[in-house]
Phi, psi and omega in degrees: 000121190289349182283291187310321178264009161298306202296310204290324182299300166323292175325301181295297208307285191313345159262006160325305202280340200064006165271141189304148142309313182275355180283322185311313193284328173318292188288343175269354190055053208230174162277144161282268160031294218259318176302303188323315182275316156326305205269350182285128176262357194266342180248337184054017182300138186242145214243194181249171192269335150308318213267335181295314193298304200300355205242002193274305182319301218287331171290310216050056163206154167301152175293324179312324177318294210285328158258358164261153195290000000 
């Protein structure tokens, strides 16, 4: 499931990064709540392809980053 290496790359990158979930969520205009169930593999939330770019930008990677396994 490509929603699935999505959460884990979101995941890798922002502790790469050393950002918080709620720092994440701060910078995309998101709730933490909403990043958490994006990173979550227990919720499957399919997020918008709006919500994947702010969140790539807020990572600083490419989206290309964010889908391979």
């Amino acid at each position: 499931n490509i929603y699935d290496t999505i959460r884990k790359n979101i995941k890798k990158y922002r502790k790469l990064r050393n950002i918080t979930s709620a720092k994440l969520a701060e910078l995309v205009g998101l709730s933490h709540d909403f990043i958490r169930q994006i990173e979550s593999e227990k919720v499957a939330y399919n997020f918008s392809v709006d919500t994947f770019y702010k969140i790539s930008v807020a990572l600083n990677v490419k989206l290309d980053d964010l889908i391979q396994e």
